[in-house]
ZADO-1210 file (C-alpha; in nm, 4 decimals, padded with zeros to 6 digits):
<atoms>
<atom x="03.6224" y="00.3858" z="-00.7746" code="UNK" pos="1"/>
<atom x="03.7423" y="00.7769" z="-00.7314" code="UNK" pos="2"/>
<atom x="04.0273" y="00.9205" z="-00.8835" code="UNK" pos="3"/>
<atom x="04.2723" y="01.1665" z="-00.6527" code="UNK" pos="4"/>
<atom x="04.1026" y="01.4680" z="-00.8382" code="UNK" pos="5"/>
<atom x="03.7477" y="01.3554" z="-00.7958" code="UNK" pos="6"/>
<atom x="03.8017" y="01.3445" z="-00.3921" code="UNK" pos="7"/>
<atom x="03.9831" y="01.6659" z="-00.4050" code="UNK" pos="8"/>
<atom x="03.6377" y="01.8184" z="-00.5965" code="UNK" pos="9"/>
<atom x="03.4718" y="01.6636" z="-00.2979" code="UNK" pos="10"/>
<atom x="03.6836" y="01.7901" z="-00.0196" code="UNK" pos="11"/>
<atom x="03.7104" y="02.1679" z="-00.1965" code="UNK" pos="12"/>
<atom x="03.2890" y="02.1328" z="-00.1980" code="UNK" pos="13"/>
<atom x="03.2869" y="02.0732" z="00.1466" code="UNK" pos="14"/>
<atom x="03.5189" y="02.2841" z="00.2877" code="UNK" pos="15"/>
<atom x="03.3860" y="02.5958" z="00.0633" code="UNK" pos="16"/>
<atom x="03.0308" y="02.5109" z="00.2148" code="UNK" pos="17"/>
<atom x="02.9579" y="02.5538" z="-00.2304" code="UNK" pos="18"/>
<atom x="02.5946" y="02.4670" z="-00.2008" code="UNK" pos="19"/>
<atom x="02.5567" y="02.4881" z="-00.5845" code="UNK" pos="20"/>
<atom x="02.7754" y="02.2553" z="-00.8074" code="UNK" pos="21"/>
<atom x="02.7713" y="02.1718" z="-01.1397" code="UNK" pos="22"/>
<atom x="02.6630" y="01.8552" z="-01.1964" code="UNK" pos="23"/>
<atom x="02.9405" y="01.6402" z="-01.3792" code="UNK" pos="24"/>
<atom x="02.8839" y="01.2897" z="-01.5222" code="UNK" pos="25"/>
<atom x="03.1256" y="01.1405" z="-01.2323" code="UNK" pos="26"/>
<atom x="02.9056" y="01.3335" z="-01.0205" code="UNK" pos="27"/>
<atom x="02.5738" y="01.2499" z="-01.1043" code="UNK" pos="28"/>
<atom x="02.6749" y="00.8643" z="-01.1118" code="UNK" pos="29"/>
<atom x="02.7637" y="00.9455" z="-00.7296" code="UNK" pos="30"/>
<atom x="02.4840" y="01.1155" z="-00.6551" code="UNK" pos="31"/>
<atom x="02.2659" y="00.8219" z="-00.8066" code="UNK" pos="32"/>
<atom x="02.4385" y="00.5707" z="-00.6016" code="UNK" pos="33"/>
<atom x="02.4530" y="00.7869" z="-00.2382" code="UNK" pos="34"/>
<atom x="02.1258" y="00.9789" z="-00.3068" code="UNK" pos="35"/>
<atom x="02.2649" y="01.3320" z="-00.1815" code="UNK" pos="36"/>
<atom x="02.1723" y="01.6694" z="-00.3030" code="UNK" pos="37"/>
<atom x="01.8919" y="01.8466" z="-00.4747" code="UNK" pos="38"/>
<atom x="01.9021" y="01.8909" z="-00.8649" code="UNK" pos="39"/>
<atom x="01.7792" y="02.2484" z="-00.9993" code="UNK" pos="40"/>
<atom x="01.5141" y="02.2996" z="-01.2204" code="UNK" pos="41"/>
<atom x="01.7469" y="02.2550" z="-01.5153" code="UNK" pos="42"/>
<atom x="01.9260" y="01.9474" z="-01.3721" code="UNK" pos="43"/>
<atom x="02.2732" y="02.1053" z="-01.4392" code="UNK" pos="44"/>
<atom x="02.3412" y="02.1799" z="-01.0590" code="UNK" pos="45"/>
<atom x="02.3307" y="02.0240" z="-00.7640" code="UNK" pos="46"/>
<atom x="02.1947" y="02.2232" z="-00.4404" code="UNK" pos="47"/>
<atom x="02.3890" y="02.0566" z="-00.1383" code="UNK" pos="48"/>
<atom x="02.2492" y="02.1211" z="00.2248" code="UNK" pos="49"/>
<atom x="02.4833" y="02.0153" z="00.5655" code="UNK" pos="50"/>
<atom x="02.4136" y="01.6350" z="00.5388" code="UNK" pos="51"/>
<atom x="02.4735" y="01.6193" z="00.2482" code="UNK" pos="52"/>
<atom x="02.8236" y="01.7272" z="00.3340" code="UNK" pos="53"/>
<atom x="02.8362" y="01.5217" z="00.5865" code="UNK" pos="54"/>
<atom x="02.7449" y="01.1944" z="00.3354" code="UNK" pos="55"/>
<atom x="03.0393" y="01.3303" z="00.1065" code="UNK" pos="56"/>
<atom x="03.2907" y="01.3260" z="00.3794" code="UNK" pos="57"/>
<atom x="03.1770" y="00.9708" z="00.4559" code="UNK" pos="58"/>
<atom x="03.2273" y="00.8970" z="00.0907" code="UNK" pos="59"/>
<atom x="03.5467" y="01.0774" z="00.0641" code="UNK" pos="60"/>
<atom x="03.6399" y="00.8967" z="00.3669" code="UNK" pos="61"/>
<atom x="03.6172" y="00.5194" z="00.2268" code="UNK" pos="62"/>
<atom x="03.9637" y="00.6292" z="00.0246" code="UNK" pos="63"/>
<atom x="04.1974" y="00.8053" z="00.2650" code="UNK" pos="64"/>
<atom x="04.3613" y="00.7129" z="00.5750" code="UNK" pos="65"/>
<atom x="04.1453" y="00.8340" z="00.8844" code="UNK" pos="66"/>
<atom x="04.4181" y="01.0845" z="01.0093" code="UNK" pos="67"/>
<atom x="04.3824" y="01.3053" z="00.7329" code="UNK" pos="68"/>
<atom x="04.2213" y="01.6338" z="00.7432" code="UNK" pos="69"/>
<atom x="04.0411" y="01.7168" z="00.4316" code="UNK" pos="70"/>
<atom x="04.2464" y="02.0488" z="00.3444" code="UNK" pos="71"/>
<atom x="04.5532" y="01.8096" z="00.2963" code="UNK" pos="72"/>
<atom x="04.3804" y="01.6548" z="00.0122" code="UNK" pos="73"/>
<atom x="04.3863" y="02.0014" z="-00.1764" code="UNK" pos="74"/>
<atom x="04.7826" y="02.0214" z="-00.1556" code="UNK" pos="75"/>
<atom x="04.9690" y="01.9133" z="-00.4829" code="UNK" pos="76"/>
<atom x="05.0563" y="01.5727" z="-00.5117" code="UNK" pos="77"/>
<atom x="05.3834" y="01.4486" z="-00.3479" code="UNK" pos="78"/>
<atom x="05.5620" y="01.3141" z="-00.6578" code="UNK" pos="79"/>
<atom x="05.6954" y="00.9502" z="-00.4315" code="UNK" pos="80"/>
<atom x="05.4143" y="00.7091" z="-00.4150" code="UNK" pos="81"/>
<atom x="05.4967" y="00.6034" z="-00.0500" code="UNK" pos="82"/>
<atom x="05.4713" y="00.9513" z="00.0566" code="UNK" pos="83"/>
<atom x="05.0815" y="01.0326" z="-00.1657" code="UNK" pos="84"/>
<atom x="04.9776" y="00.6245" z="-00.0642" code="UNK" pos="85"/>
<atom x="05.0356" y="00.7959" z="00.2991" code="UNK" pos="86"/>
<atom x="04.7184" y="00.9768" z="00.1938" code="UNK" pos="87"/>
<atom x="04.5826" y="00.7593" z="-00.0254" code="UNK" pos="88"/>
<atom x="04.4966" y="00.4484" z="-00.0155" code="UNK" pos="89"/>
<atom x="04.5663" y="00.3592" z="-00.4152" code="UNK" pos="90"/>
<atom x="04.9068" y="00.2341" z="-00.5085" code="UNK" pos="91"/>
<atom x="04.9040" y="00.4125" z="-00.8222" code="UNK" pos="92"/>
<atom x="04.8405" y="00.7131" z="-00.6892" code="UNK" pos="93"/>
<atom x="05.1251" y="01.0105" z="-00.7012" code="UNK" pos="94"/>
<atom x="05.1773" y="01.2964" z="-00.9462" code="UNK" pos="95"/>
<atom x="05.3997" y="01.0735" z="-01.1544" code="UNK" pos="96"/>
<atom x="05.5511" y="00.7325" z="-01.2452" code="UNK" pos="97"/>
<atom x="05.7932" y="00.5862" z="-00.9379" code="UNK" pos="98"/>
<atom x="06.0478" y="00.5793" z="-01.2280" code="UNK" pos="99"/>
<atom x="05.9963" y="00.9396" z="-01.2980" code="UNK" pos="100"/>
<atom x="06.2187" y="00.9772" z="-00.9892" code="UNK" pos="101"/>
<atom x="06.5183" y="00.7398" z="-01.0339" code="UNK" pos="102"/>
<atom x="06.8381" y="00.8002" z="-01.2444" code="UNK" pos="103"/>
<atom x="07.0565" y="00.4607" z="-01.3796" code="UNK" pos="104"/>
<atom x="07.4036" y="00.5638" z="-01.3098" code="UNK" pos="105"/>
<atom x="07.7481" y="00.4361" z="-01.2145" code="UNK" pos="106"/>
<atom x="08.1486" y="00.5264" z="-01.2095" code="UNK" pos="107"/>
<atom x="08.4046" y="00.4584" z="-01.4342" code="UNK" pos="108"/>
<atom x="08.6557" y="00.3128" z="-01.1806" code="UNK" pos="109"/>
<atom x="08.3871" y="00.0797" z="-00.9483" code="UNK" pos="110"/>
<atom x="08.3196" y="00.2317" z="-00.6588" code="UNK" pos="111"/>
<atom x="07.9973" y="00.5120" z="-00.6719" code="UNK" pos="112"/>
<atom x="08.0746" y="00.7880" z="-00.4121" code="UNK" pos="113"/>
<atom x="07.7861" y="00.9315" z="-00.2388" code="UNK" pos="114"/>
<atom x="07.8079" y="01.1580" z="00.0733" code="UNK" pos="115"/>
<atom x="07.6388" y="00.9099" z="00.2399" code="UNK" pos="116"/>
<atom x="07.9262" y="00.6720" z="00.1818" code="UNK" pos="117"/>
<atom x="08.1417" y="00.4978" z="-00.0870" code="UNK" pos="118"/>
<atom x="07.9402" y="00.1973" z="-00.2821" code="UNK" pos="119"/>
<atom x="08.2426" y="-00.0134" z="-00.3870" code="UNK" pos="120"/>
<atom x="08.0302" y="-00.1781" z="-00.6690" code="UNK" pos="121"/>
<atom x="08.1744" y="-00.4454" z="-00.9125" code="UNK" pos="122"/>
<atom x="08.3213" y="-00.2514" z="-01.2287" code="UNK" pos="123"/>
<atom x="08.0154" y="-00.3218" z="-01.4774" code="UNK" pos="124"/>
<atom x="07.7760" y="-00.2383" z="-01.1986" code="UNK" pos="125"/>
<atom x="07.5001" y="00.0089" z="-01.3146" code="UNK" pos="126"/>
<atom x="07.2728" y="00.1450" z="-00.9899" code="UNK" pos="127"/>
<atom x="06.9358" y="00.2563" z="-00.9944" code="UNK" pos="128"/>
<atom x="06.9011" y="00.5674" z="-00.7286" code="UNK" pos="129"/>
<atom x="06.6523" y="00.8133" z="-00.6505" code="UNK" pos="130"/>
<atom x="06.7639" y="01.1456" z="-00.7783" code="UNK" pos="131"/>
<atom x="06.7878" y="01.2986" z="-00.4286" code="UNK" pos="132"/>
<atom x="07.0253" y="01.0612" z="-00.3405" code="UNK" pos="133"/>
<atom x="07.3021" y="01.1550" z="-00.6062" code="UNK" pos="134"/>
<atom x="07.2257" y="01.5271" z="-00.5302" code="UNK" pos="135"/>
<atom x="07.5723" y="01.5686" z="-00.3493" code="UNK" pos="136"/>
<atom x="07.7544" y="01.2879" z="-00.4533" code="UNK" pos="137"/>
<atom x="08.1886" y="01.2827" z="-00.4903" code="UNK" pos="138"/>
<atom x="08.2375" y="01.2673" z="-00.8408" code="UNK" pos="139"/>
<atom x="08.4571" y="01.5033" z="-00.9559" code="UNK" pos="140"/>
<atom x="08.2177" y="01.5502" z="-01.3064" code="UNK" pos="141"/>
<atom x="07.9398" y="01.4090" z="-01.4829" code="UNK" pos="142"/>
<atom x="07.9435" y="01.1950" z="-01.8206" code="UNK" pos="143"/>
<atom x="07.6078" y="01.1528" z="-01.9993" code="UNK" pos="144"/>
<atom x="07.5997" y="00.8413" z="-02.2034" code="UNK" pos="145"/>
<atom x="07.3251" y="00.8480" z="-02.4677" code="UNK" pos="146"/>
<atom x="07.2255" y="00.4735" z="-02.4797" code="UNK" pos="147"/>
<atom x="07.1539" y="00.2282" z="-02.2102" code="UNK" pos="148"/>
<atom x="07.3245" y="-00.0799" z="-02.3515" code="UNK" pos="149"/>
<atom x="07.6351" y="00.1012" z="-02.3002" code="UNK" pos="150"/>
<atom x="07.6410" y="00.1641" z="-01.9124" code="UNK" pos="151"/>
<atom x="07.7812" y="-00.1668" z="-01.8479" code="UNK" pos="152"/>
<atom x="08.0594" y="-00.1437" z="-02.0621" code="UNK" pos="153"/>
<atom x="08.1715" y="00.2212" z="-02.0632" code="UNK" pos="154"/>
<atom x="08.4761" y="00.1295" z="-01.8421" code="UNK" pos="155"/>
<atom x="08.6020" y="-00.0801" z="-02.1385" code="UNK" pos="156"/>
<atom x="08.5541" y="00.2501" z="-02.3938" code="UNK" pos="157"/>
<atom x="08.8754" y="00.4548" z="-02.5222" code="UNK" pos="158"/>
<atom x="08.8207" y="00.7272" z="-02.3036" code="UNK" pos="159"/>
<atom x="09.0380" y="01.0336" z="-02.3015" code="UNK" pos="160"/>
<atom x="09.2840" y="01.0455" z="-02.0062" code="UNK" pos="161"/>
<atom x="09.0853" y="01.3390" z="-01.8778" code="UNK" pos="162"/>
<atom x="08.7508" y="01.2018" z="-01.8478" code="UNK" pos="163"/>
<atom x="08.8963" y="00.8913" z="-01.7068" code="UNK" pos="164"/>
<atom x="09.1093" y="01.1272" z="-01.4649" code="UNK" pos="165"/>
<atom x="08.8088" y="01.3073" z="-01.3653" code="UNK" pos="166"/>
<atom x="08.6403" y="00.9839" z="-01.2819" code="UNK" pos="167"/>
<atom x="08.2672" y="01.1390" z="-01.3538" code="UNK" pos="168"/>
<atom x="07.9438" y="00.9882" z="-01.2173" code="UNK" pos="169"/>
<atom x="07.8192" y="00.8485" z="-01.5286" code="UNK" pos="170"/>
<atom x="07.3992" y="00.9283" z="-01.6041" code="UNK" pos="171"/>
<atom x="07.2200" y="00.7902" z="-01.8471" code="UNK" pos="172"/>
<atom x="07.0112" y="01.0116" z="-02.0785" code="UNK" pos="173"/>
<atom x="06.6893" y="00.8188" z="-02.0204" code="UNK" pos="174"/>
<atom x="06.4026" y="00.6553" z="-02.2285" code="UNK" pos="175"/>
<atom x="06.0701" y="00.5475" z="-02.1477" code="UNK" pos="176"/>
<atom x="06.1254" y="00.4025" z="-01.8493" code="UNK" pos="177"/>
<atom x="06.3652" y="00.6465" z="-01.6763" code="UNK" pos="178"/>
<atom x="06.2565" y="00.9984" z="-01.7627" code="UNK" pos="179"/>
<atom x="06.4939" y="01.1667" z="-02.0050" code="UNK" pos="180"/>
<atom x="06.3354" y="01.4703" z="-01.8378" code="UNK" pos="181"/>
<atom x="06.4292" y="01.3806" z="-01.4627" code="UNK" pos="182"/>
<atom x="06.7875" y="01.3040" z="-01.6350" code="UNK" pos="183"/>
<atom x="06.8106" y="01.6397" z="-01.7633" code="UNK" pos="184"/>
<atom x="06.7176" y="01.8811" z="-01.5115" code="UNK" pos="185"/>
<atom x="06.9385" y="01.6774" z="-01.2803" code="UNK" pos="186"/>
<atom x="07.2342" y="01.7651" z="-01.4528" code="UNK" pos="187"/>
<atom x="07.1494" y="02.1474" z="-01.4878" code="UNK" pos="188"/>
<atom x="07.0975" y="02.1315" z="-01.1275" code="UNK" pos="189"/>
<atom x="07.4179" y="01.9659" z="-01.0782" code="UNK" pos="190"/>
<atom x="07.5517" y="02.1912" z="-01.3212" code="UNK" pos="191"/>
<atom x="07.3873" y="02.4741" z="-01.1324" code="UNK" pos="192"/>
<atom x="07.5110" y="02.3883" z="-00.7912" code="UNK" pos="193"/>
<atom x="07.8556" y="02.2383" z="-00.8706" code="UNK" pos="194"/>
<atom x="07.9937" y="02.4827" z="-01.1394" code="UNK" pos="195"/>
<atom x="08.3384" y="02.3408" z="-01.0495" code="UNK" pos="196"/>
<atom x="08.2315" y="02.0322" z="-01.1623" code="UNK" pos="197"/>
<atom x="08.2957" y="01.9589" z="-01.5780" code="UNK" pos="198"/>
<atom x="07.9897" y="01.8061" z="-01.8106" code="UNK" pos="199"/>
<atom x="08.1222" y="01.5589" z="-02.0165" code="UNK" pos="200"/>
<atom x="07.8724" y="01.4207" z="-02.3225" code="UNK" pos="201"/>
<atom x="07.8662" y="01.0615" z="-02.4833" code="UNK" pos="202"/>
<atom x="07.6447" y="01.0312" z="-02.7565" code="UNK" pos="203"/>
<atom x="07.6714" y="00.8411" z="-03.0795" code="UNK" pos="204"/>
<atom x="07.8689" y="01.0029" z="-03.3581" code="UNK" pos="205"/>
<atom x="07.6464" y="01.0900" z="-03.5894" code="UNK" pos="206"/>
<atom x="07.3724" y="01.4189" z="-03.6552" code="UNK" pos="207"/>
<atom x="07.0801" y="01.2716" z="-03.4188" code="UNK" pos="208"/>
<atom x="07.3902" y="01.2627" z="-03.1357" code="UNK" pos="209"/>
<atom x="07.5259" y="01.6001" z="-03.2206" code="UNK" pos="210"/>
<atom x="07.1850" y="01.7230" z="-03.2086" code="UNK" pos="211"/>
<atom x="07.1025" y="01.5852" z="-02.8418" code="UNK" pos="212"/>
<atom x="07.4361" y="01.7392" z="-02.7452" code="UNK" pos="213"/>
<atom x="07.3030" y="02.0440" z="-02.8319" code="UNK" pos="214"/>
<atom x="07.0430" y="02.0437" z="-02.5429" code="UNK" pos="215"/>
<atom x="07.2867" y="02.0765" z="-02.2655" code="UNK" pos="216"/>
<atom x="07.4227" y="02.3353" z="-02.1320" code="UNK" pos="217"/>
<atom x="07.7956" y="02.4155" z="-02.0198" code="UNK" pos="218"/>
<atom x="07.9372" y="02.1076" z="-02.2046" code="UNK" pos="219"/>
<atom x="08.2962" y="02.0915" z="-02.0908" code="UNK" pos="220"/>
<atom x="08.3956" y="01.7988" z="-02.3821" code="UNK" pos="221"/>
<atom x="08.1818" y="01.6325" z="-02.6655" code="UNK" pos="222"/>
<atom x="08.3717" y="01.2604" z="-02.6459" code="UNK" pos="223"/>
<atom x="08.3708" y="01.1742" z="-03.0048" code="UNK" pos="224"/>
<atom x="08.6468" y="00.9402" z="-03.2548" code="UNK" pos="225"/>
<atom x="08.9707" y="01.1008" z="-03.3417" code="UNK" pos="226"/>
<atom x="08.9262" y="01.2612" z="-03.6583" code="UNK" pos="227"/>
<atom x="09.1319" y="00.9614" z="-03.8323" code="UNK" pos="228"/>
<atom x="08.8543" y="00.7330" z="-03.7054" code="UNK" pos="229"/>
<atom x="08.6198" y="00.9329" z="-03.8984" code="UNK" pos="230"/>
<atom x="08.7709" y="00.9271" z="-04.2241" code="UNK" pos="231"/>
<atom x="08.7965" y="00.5322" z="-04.2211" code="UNK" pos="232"/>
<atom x="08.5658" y="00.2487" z="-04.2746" code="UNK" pos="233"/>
<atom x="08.3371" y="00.2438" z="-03.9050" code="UNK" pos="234"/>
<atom x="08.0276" y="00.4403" z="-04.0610" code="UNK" pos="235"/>
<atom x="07.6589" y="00.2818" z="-04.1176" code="UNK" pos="236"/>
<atom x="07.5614" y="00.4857" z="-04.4387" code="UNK" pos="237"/>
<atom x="07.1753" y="00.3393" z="-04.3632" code="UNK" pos="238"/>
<atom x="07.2208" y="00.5031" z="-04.0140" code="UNK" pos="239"/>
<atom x="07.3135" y="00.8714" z="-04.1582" code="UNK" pos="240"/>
<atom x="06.9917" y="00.8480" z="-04.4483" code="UNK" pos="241"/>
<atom x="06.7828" y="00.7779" z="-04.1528" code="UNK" pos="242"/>
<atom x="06.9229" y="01.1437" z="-04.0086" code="UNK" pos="243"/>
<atom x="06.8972" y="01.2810" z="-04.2962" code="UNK" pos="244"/>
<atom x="06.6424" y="01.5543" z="-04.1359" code="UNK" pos="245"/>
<atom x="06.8844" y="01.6031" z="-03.8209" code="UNK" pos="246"/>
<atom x="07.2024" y="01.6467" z="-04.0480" code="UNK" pos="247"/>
<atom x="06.9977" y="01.9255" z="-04.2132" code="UNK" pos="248"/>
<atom x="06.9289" y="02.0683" z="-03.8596" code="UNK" pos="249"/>
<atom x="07.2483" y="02.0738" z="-03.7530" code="UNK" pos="250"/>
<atom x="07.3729" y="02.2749" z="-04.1463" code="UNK" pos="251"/>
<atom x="07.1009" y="02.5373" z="-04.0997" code="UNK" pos="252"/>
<atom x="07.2078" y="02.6213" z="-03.7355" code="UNK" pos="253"/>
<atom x="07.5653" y="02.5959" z="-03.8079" code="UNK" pos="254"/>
<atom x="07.6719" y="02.9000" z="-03.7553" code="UNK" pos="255"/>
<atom x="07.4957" y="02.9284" z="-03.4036" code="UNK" pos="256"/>
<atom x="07.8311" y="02.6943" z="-03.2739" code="UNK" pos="257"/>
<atom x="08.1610" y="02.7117" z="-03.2936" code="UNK" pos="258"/>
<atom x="08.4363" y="02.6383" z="-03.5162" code="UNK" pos="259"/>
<atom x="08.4752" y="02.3121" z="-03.3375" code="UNK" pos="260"/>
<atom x="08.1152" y="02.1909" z="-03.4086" code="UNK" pos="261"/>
<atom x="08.0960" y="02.3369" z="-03.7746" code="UNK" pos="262"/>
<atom x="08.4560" y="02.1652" z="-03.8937" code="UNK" pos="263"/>
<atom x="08.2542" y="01.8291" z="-03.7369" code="UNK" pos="264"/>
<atom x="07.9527" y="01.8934" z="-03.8751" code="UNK" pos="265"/>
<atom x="08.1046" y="01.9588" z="-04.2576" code="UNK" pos="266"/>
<atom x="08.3437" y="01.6388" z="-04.1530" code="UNK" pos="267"/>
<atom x="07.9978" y="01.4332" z="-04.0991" code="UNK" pos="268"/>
<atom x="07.8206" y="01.5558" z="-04.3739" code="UNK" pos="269"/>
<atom x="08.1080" y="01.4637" z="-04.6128" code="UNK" pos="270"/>
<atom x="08.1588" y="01.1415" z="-04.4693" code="UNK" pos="271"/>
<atom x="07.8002" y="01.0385" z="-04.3986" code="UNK" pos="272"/>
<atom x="07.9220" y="00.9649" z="-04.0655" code="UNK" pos="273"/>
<atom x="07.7294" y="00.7320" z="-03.8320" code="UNK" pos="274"/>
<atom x="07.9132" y="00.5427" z="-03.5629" code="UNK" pos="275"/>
<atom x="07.7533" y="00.4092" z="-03.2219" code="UNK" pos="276"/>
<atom x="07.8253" y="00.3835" z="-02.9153" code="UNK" pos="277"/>
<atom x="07.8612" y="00.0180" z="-02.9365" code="UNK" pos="278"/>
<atom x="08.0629" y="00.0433" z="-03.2073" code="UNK" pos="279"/>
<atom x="08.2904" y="00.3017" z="-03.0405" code="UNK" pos="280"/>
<atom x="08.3455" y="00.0783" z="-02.7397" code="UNK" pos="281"/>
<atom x="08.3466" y="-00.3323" z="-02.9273" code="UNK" pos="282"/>
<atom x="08.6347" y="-00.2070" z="-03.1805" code="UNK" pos="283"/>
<atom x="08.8229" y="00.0202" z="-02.9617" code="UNK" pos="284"/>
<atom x="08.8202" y="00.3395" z="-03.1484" code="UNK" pos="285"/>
<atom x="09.0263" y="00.6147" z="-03.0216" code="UNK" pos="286"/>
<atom x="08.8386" y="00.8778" z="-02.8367" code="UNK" pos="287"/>
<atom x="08.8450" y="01.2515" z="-02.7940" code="UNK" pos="288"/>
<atom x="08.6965" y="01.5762" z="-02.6870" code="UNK" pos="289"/>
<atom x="08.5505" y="01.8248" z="-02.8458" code="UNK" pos="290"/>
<atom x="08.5262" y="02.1569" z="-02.7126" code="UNK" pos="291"/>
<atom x="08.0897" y="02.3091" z="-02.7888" code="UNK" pos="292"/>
<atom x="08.0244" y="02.5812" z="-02.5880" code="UNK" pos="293"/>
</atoms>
């Protein structure tokens, strides 16, 4: 069985007419089951004459759909496996994982507004969509919520009145199944094209969530506990000795942010703050912004 790249190799050796190759181990296991080409004195290369180009197309042949012109083979990978399977007969094949692709998202209020048209989901609905799908969607802002367990209940969190006003399109930050990545640069793009529209960040309060704030750009508000919250009894001190190495991050760097983020990180530090999401949302707690940038 041929990988993509090995029929590539093929199709670039026929269509450069190379009539010396080197002579790889995936190669030479070919050439011992097909019988084409001539070895060199050293047996490192392969000497290749016009039927044997023509038994190579006939191999390559065997694996891709018979409209296909060799030189297509050579272009890069289209990153959708329906579109690459179009060349290819291999349902794994493509440039990357199908879920590389899709964001989990959903609104505040229900309904998820596309330009396409208005998805009146239930309220805990969460939707998985192919990026290019939410590329010009309604939303008047974008709220990235840090862990996944929360998506179906971030309607019932303590939101500020102006996220809730804003009624974002709410992303999820990814994991090993949806690319944190894909999640990413769709927001800078978003962020990019849509200036108008605000960044809102969810994280859990506590250094390893201050920290992942820090990777994106242009955040409007940080939605963290009232300061109150912090002082009382909602921390899980095991939690913050696990950061230990992020809370030190975030003290060496301090001065890189502004007054805003150094009163909260001197607050966290002194209250070996470490509050989830969950926790956030299943008790209630009071929530506010934070200006970063």
């Amino acid at each position: 069985m041929l990988k993509i790249k090995q029929l590539q190799t093929l199709a670039n050796i026929i269509l450069q007419k190379k009539v010396k190759v080197t002579l790889s181990k995936w190669l030479a296991e070919l050439r011992d089951t097909y019988g084409f080409g001539i070895l060199d004195i050293k047996g490192k290369h392969l000497l290749l004459s016009e039927q044997d180009y023509q038994t190579l197309e006939w191999i390559i042949r065997q694996y891709i759909a018979p409209s296909i012109e060799l030189d297509q083979l050579l272009k890069p990978n289209a990153k959708e496996r329906i579109q690459t399977s179009a060349i290819f007969n291999d349902d794994k094949a493509g440039a990357a994982k199908a879920g590389e692709e899709w964001l989990l998202v959903r609104s505040i209020l229900g309904p998820l507004k596309l330009k396409q048209a208005i998805v009146n989901n239930p309220v805990s609905a969460i939707c998985v969509m192919d990026k290019e799908t939410l590329v010009n969607h309604q939303h008047q802002a974008l709220l990235v919520v840090e862990n996944k367990a929360l998506m179906k209940s971030i309607h019932q969190a303590k939101l500020p009145e102006e996220v809730i006003r804003m009624d974002p399109l709410v992303v999820y930050r990814g994991d090993e199944y949806f690319s944190t990545r894909t999640s990413l640069d769709f927001i800078k793009n978003q962020l990019k094209e849509h200036p108008e529209k605000p960044l809102y960040l969810f994280t859990d309060f506590d250094p390893k969530g201050l920290v992942i704030a820090m990777a994106y750009p242009s955040i409007k508000g940080f939605i963290v506990p009232t300061q109150e919250i912090v002082w009382q009894k909602h921390t899980n001190l095991d939690n913050f000795i696990k950061q230990t190495e992020s809370m030190r991050t975030l003290e060496l760097n301090a001065m890189l942010w502004n007054t805003n983020i150094q009163h909260m990180i001197r607050l966290m530090d002194k209250k070996q703050t470490a509050i989830t999401q969950e926790t956030m949302v299943a008790r209630s707690l009071p929530l506010t912004t934070i200006s970063i940038n």
